[in-house]
C-alpha positions as CSV (number, residue, x, y, z in Angstrom):
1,X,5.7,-87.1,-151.5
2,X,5.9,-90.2,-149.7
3,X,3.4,-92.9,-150.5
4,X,1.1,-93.7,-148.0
5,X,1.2,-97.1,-146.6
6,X,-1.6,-99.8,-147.6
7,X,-4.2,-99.7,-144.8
8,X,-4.3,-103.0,-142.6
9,X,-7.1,-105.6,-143.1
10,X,-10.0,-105.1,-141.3
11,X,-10.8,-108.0,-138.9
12,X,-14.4,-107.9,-137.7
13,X,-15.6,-109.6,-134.5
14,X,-17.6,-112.5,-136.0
15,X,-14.3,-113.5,-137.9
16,X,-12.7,-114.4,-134.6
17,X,-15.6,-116.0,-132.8
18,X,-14.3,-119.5,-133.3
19,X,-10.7,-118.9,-132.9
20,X,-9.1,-120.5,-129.6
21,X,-7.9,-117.6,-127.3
22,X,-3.6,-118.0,-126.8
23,X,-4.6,-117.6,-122.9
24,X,-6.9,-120.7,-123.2
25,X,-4.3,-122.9,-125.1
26,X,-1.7,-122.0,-122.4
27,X,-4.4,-123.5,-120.3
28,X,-5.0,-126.8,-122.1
29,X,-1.0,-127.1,-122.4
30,X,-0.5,-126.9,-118.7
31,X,-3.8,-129.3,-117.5
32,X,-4.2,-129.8,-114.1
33,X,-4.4,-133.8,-113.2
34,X,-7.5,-133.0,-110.7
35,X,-10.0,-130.4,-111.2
36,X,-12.0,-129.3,-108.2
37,X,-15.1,-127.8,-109.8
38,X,-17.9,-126.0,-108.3
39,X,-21.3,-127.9,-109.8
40,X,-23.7,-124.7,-108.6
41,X,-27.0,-125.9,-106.3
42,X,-27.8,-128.6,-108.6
43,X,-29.2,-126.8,-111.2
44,X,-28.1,-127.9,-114.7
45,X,-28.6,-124.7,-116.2
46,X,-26.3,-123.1,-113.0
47,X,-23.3,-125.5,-114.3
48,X,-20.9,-123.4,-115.7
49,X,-19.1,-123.8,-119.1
50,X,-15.7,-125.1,-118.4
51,X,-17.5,-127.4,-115.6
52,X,-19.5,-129.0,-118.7
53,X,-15.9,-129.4,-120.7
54,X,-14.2,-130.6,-117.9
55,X,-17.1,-132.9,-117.0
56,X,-17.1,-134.3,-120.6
57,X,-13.8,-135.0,-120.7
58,X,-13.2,-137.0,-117.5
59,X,-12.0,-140.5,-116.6
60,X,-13.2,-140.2,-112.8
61,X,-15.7,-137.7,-111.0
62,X,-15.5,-137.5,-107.3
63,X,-19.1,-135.9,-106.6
64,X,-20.8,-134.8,-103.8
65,X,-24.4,-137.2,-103.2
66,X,-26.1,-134.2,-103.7
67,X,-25.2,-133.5,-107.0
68,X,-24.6,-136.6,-108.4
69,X,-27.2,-136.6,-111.0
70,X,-25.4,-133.6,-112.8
71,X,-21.9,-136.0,-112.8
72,X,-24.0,-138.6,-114.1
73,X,-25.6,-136.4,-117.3
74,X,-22.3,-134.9,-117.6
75,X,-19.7,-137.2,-117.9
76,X,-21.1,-140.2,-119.5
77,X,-17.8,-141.8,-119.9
78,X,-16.5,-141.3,-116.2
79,X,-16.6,-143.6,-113.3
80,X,-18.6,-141.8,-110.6
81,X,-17.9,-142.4,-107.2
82,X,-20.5,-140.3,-104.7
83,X,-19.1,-139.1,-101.7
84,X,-21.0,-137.7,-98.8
85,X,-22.0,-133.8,-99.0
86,X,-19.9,-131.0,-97.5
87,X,-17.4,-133.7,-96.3
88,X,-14.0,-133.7,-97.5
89,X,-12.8,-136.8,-99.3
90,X,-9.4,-137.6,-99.0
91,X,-8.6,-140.4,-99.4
92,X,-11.0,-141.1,-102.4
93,X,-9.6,-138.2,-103.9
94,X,-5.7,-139.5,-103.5
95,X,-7.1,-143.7,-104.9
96,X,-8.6,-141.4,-107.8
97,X,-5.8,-139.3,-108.6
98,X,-2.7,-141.5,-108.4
99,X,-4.7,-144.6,-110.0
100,X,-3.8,-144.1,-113.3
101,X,-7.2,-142.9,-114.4
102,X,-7.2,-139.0,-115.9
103,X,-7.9,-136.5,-115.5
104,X,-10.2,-136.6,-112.4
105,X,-13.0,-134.4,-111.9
106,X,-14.0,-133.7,-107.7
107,X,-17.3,-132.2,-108.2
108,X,-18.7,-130.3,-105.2
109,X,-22.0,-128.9,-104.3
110,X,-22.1,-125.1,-104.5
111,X,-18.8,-123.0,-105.0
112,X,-15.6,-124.6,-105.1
113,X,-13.7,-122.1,-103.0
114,X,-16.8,-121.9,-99.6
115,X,-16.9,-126.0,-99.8
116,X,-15.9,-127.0,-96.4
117,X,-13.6,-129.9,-98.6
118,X,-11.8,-128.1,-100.8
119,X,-8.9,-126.7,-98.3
120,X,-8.2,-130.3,-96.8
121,X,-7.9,-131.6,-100.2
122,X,-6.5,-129.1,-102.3
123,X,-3.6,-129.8,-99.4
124,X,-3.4,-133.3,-99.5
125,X,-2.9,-133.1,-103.5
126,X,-0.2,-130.5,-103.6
127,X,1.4,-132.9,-100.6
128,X,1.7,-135.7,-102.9
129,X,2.8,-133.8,-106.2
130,X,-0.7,-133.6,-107.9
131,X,-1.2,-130.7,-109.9
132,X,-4.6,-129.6,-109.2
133,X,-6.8,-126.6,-110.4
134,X,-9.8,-124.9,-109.3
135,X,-13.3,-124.2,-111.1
136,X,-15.5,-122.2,-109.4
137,X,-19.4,-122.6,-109.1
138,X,-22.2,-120.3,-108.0
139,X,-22.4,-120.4,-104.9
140,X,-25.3,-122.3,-103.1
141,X,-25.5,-119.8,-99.6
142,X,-26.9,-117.0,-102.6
143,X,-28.5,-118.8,-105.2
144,X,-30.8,-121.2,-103.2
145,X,-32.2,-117.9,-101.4
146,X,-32.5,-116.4,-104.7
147,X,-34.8,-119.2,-106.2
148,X,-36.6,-118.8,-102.9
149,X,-37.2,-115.0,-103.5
150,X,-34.7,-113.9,-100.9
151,X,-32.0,-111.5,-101.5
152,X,-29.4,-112.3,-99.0
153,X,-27.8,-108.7,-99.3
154,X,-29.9,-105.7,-99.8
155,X,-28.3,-102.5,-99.4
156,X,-30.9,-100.6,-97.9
157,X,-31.3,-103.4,-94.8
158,X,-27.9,-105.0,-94.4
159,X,-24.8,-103.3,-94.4
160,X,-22.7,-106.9,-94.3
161,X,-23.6,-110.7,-95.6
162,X,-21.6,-113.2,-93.7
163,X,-21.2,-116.4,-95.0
164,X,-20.5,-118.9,-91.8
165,X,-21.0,-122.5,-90.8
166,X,-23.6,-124.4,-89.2
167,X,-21.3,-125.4,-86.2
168,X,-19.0,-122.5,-85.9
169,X,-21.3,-119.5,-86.6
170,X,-20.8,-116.1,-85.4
171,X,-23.6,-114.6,-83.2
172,X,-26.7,-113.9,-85.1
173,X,-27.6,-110.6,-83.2
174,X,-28.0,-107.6,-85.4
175,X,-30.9,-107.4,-88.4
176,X,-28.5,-105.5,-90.9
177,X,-25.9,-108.2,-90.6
178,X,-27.3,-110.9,-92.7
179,X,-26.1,-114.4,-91.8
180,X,-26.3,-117.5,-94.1
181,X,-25.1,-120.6,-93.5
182,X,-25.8,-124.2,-95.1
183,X,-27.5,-126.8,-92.7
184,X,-28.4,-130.0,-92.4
185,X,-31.0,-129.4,-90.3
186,X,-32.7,-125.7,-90.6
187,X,-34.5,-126.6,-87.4
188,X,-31.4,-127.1,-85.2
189,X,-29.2,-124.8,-86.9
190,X,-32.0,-122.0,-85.9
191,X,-32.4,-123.0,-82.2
192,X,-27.9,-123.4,-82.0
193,X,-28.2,-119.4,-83.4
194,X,-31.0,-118.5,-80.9
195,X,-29.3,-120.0,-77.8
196,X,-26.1,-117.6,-78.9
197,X,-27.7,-114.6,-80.4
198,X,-31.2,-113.3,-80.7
199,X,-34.2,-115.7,-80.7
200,X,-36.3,-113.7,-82.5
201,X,-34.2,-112.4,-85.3
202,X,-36.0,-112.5,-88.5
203,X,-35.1,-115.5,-90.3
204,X,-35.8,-117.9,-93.6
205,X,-35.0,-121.8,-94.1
206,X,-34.8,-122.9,-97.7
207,X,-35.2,-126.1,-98.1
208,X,-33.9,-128.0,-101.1
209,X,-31.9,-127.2,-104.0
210,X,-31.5,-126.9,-107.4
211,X,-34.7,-126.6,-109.2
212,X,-36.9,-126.9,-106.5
213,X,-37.0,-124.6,-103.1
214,X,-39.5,-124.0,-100.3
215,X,-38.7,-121.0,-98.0
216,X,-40.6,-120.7,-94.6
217,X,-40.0,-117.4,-92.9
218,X,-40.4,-116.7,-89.2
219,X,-37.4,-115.8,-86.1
220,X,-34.6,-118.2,-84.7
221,X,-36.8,-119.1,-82.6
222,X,-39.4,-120.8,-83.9
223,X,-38.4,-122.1,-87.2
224,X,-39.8,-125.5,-88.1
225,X,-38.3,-127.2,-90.9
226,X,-36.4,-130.4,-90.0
227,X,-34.7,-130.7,-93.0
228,X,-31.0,-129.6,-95.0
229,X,-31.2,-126.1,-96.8
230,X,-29.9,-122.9,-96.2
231,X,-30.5,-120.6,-93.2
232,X,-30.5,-116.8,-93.3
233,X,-30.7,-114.4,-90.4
234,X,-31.6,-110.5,-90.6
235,X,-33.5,-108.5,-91.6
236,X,-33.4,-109.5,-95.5
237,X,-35.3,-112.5,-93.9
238,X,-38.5,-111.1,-93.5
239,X,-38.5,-110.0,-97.3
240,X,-39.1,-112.0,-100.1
241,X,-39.7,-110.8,-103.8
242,X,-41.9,-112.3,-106.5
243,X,-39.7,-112.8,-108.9
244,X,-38.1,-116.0,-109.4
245,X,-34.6,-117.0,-111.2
């Protein structure tokens, strides 16, 4: 009769908790020079995990104006240098990257991949040999709706959410295509929409960011608010739930 073989040891799931994953050690081995992170809406508690370790372990942040208070609480050791919001920054980028300083952190407002920076200098550092990689963020387009009570995609009204740009935004016409696009003026952003679509499609400008939003509903039309937020169009305007995030 052959002997059966000794049973292996049984490894429960708390015994690995604190072991380092081989995935995230191929990670560390191969560490980009520049990180282009997505910091959220300005939330601390939005701020993802690896932004936070990144964050803490850099030289140099590169930060959007907006969020500069997060770089600030987040990288005590780092030299911040703000940059204006949504803009790309090139050339502060490159001085950052190739002076000697690492590893750089360029912090942006919202989610890394829909910042309006992110292509022009994600190109200019692979043009010059910098190995970069990319963190994403939540996105600000959903979650500064969110805080405001808006859903920007609800199945039952809107069959699409489009995510455009204040300048180059497709025609705001139907109410079950949702539209949201960041502004810097909710005010003109509205009245640019209503001069190429329909002027009184539902709509919602959320002013402000991180922890602190104020949503005034109404139609292209006619919305007031002089002031940056985001702007959404349909029918996912006109309703707003009482819960919060």
């Amino acid at each position: 009769m052959t002997p059966t073989p000794p049973a292996e040891p049984v490894t429960s799931r708390s015994d690995n908790r604190n072991q380092t994953s081989p995935v995230r050690d191929r990670d560390r081995e191969s560490a980009a020079a520049v990180s282009l992170v997505g910091a959220g809406p300005g939330d601390p508690d939005l701020l993802t995990l690896r932004a936070e370790e990144l964050l803490a372990a850099a030289a140099v942040v590169v930060v959007d104006a907006g969020v500069a208070d997060l770089a600030v609480a987040f990288a005590p050791g780092a030299v911040v240098v703000a940059v204006p919001d949504r803009l790309p920054a090139v050339g502060v980028l490159l001085a950052a990257a190739c002076g000697g300083r690492s590893p750089v952190v360029r912090l942006y407002t919202g989610d890394t991949w829909l910042h309006p920076a992110h292509g022009p200098e994600a190109a200019a550092l692979a043009a010059k040999g910098v190995r970069w990689e990319a963190v994403a963020g939540v996105a600000t387009e959903v979650a500064v709706p969110a805080m405001a009570g808006i859903a920007v995609h609800v199945r039952q009204l809107a069959v699409a959410c489009t995510i455009g740009d204040a300048v180059d935004a497709p025609p705001a016409t139907d109410p079950a295509r949702t539209l949201v696009v960041v502004a810097d003026d909710l005010r003109a952003a509205a009245r640019a929409l209503a001069g190429t679509g329909d002027p009184l499609l539902p709509a919602a400008g959320i002013e402000g960011s991180g922890t602190a939003t104020r949503a005034t509903l109404g139609d292209l039309a006619h919305l007031a608010p002089q002031a940056p937020g985001v702007l959404v169009t349909g029918a996912v305007a006109a309703r707003r739930e009482v819960a919060r995030l």
